[in-house]
N, C-alpha and C positions, 0 to 999 in steps of 0.2 A: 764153530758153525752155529751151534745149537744159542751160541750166545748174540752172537749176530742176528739171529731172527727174533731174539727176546727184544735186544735193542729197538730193532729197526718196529718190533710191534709196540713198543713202549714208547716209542716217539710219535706213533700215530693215534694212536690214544691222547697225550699230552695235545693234539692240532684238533682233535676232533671235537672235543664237549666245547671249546670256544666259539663252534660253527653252528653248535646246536644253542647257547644261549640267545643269541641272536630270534631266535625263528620262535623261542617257547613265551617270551614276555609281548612278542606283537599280536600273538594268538587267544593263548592260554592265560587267566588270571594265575595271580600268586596261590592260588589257593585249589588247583586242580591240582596240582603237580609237587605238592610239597615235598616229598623224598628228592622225585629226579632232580626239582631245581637246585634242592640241596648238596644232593650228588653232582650235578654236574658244575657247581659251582666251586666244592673243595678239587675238582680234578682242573678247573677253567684256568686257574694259575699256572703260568708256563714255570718250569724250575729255569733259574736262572743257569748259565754255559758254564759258570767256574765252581758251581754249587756242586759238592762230592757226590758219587753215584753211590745208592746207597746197594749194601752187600746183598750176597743170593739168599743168605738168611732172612733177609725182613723183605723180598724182592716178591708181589706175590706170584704165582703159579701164571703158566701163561693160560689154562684150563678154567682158571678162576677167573683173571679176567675178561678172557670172552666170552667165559658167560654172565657177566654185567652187562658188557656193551651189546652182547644182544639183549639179554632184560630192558636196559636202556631204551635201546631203540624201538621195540617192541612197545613200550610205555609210550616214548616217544609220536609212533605213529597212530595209536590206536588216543592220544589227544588230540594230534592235529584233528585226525576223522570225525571225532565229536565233538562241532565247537561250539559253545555257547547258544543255546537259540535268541537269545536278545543280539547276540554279535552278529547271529546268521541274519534277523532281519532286520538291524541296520544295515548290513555289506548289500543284502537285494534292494532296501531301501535307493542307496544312493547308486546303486547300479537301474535302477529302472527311470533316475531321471536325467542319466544319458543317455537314453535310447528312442525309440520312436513318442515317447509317451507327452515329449519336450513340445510338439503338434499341439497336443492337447488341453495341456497346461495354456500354451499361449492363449490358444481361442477361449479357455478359460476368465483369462488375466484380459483379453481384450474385451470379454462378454460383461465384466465385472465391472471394469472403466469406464462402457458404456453406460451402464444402470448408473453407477454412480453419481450423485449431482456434482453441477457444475459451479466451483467457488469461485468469488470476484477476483480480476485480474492482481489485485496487489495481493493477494495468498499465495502468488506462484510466482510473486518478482521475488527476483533473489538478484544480488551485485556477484555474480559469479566471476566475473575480472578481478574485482575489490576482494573478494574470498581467497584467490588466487594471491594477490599481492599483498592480503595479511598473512597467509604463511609463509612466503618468500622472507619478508619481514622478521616474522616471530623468529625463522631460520636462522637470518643474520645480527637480527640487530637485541633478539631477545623480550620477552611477553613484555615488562615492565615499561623499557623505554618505549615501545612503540605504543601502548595504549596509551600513555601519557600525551605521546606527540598527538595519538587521534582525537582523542576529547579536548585537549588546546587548541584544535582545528576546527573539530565543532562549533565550541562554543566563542572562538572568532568570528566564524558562519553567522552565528544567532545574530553576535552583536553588528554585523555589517550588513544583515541583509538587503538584497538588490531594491531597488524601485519599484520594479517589475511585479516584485512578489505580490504589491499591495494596487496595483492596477486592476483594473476592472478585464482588459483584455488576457492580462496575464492568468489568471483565473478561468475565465469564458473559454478558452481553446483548449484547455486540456480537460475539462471540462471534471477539474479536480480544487476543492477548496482546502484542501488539507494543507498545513502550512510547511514550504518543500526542506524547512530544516529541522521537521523531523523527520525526515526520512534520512539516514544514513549514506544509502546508496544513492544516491543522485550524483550528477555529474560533479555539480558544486564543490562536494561534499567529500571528493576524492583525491586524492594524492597527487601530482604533477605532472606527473610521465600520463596518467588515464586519463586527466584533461587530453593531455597533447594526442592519445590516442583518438580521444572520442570527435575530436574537432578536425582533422585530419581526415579520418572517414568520413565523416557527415560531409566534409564542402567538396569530398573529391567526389562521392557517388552524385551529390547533387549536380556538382560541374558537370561530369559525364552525360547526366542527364538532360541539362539546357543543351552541349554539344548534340546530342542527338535530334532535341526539336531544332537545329540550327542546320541541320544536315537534310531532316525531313522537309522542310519549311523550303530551300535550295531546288530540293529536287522537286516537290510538289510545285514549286513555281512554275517552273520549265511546261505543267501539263496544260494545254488550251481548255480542258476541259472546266478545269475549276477557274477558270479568268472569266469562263461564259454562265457559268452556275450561278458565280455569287455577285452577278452583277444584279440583280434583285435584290431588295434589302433586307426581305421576308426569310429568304432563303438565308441568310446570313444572320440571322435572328435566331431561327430555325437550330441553325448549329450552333450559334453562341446556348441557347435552351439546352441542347445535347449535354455539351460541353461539364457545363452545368451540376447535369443529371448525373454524370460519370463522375463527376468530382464529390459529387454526393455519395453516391454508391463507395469511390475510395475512401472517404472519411469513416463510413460503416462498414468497412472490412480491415480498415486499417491495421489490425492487429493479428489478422489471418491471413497467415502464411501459405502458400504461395499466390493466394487470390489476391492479395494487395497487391504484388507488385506485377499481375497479370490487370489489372483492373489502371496498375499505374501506366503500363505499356498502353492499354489503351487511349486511354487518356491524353498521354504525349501524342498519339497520333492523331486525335481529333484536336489537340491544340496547334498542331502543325497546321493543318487543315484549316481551322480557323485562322490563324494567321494570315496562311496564303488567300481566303477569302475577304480579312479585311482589307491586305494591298489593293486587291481587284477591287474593291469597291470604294475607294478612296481613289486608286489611283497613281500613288507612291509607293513604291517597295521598300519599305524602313525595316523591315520587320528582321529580318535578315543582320543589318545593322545593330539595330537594338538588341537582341538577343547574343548577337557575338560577343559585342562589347559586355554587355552580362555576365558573360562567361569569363573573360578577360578579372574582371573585379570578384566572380566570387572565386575565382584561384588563386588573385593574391589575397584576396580578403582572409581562402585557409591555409596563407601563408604565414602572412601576418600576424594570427590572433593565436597563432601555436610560438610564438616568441615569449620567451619569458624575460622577466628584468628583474633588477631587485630594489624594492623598498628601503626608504630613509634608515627604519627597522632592523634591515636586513632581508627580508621575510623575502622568497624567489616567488610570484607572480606572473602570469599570463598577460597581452595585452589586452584590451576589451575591445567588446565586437563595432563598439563604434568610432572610436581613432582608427581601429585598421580597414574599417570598412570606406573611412574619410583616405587615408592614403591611396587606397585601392582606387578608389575612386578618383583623384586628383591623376595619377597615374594613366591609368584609364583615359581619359577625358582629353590629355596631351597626345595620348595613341591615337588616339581617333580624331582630333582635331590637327594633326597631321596626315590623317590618310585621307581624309573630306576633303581637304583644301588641295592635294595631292592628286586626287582621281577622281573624287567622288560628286565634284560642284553640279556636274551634268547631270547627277541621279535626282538630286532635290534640292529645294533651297537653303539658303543658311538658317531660316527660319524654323525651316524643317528638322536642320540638324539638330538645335537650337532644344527643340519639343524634344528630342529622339532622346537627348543628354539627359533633360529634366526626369524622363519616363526610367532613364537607368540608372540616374540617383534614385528615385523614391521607391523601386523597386528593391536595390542594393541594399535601401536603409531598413525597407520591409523584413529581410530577410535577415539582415543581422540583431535588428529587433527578435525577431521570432528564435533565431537561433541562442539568444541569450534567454528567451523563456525556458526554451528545451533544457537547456542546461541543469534548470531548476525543477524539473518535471521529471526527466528520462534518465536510467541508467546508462552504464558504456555499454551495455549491451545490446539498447537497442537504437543505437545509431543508424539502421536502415531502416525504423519506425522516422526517425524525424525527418529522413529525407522525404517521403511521403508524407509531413506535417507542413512543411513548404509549403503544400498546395492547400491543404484539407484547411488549414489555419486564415488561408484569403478568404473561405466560403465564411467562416466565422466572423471575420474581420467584417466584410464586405454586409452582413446580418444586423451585426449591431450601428454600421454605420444607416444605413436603411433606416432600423430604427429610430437612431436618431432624429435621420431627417423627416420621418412621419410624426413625430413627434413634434418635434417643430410646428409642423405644417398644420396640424389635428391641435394642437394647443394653442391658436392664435384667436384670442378672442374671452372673454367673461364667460359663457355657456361652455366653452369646452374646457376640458382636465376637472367638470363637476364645477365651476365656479373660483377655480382656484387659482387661477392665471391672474398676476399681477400685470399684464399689458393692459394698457388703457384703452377704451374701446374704440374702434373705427366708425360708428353709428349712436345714435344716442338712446340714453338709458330712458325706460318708461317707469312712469310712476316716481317722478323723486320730488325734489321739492319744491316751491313756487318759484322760489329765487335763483333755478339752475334754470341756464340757459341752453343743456344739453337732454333736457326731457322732454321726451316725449309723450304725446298724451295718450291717456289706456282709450280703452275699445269705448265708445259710446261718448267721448267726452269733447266738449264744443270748445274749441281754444280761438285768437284770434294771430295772425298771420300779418304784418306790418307788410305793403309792399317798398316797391324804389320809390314810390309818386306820394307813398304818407297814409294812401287809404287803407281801410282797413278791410278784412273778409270774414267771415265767418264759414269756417267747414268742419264737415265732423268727421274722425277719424277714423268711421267704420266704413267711408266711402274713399279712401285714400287705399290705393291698391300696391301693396310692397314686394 
């Protein structure tokens, strides 16, 4: 009996010190505890089940051993209770920044970000899609081949660059001269699949969009109210100015989220508006038309221009925005020239249709123009910035065409652009020399005047009133 309880306490002995090393090295350094760890680490060893038992002679006393394992534990407790004070205030450290303190901290971190200034937009573009699909990459295909493949891509980029790049308007709308292959992350500049992403988003949110002023423009027609409003031409001036103004406001927010596409909402509804005002005062409801069919072209336009093919090369390629924007349009154009002749003859004339077709070609080309700039400008991220660049990019457009024609207009003649105009003058020069028959004479100088009949006059030129 007496050996049976020797047993049965010698087997708990052997379970016990394995329980306690656990608990003394996530506490205690090696260096509080050197006996116990020592100790409990010669008893940690289970004895193996076929390992002999050893005799009563070397077996110790059961008296002896229990009073180790109270020593033991006794040691044992009295280190948990005194731990480390570096230990104790890191454990309250990281216990106090999950508790209410996490309040304070923020309003901290928000008070900080406030003071802090404000760096330019490209310090906080990042290609976070393209970051994403380098390490997919690195994953599968491994560091080496894929940065080979990236810089071959590049430096194809360099040597092909668009047209576009070196255009004046291409430049002017984004109102960035930096040249867009060095930038990395551009859309250009990106893998196959984040083309086909970036292009896909942009022509459906923009679709979405003309669908709605196609939707408002319907129903705003139906009101009496705006048929009698805008039949003054002021009045329709009035909000073409608005129009305008709001278009201007979206270009200067463009980049501030959620006000841009609060600023764009509104926008579409004074474009609606306008619409329906210019029917009324013309007379014709085309607007309706014109704008469906729009819509019609740039869906398959971002159908189209997400097709790839492959080069003589091999190389896999996208189509370009101006073949699929020509099919769209061809497409288009048989739609509609089928539902005119179909329903529509009553609404307006052929002539009319005629205008309405030309107005959604030059529109279509407008915009796949410009979406080919974005390309070179904008990451995949911010594809719901260039849906809001559709518009903002007319008011630029629409700036330098202005220009132009002031220009023109201000530079017709020898005294304007400073002397520097080669057009030949429309009046004659003073002061040249005897044998030009296009001088006139200076202030005070008596010339003579041949008439039909042969006689001659005398008058002076400070009495000739110009």
């Amino acid at each position: 009996m007496v050996e049976e309880d020797v047993t049965a306490h010698d087997e708990d002995v052997t379970t016990r010190p394995a329980t306690t090393t656990t608990v003394i090295p996530s506490v205690l350094s090696t260096d509080t505890l050197p006996s116990t760890a020592a100790s409990s680490n010669s008893t940690a060893s289970p004895r193996p089940s076929n390992a002999p038992r050893p005799s009563n002679a070397h077996r110790p006393s059961m008296a002896a051993t229990g009073g180790n394992q109270r020593k033991q534990s006794n040691a044992i407790r009295q280190s948990i209770s005194s731990v480390d004070p570096a230990l104790k205030s890191d454990l309250m450290a990281i216990a106090s920044q999950t508790r209410r303190r996490t309040i304070t901290q923020l309003l901290g971190f928000m008070k900080g970000k406030k003071d802090s200034s404000v760096k330019p937009r490209s310090h906080y573009r990042r290609g976070t899609i393209f970051l994403q699909h380098l390490e997919m990459q690195k994953v599968a295909k491994g560091d080496s081949r894929f940065d080979i493949k990236f810089f071959e891509r590049i430096k194809a980029q360099y040597e092909n660059a668009h047209m576009s790049t070196n255009t004046m308007i291409g430049l002017s709308i984004f109102q960035n001269g930096v040249n867009p292959v060095d930038d990395p992350f551009i859309v250009d500049n990106m893998p196959l699949e984040i083309q086909i992403g970036f292009r896909r988003k942009l022509f459906r949110l923009f679709s979405m969009q003309i669908l709605v002023v196609v939707g408002l423009t319907a129903i705003f027609s139906t009101v009496p109210a705006f048929q009698t409003a805008f039949a003054d031409f002021w009045n329709l001036v009035g909000l073409f100015a608005g129009t305008i103004l709001i278009l201007f406001g979206l270009y200067v927010k463009k980049y501030n989220y959620p006000a841009n596409f609060v600023i764009l909402g509104v926008y579409t509804v004074a474009m609606s508006i306008f619409l329906v005002g210019l029917d009324a005062y013309i007379g014709v409801h085309a607007s309706v038309f014109v704008f469906s069919f729009t819509f019609v072209v740039m869906t398959l336009l971002g159908v189209f221009c997400t097709l790839a093919y492959k080069k003589a090369n091999g190389t896999e390629v996208l189509h370009g925005y101006l073949p699929s924007v020509g099919v769209a349009f061809l497409i288009a154009f048989g739609i509609a020239c089928a539902i005119y002749f179909a329903a529509l003859q009553s609404y307006f004339s052929t002539w009319t249709f005629l205008l309405c077709c030309a107005t959604i070609l030059i529109l279509s080309v407008w915009f796949a123009y410009d979406a080919s700039c974005m390309n070179q400008r904008l990451s995949p991220d911010e594809y719901m910035q260039g849906m809001i660049f559709f518009y903002t990019d007319m008011v630029m457009f629409l700036i330098f065409v202005g220009m132009v024609a002031f220009a023109f207009m201000a530079c017709e003649g020898d005294i304007c652009c400073c002397g520097s105009a080669d057009i030949i003058p429309i009046y004659p020069i003073r002061g040249g020399g005897g044998d030009d028959d296009n001088v006139q004479p200076m202030e005070g100088e008596i010339t003579t005047i041949e008439n039909n009949g042969g006689g001659q006059s005398a008058v002076a030129n400070g009495d000739i009133e110009r």
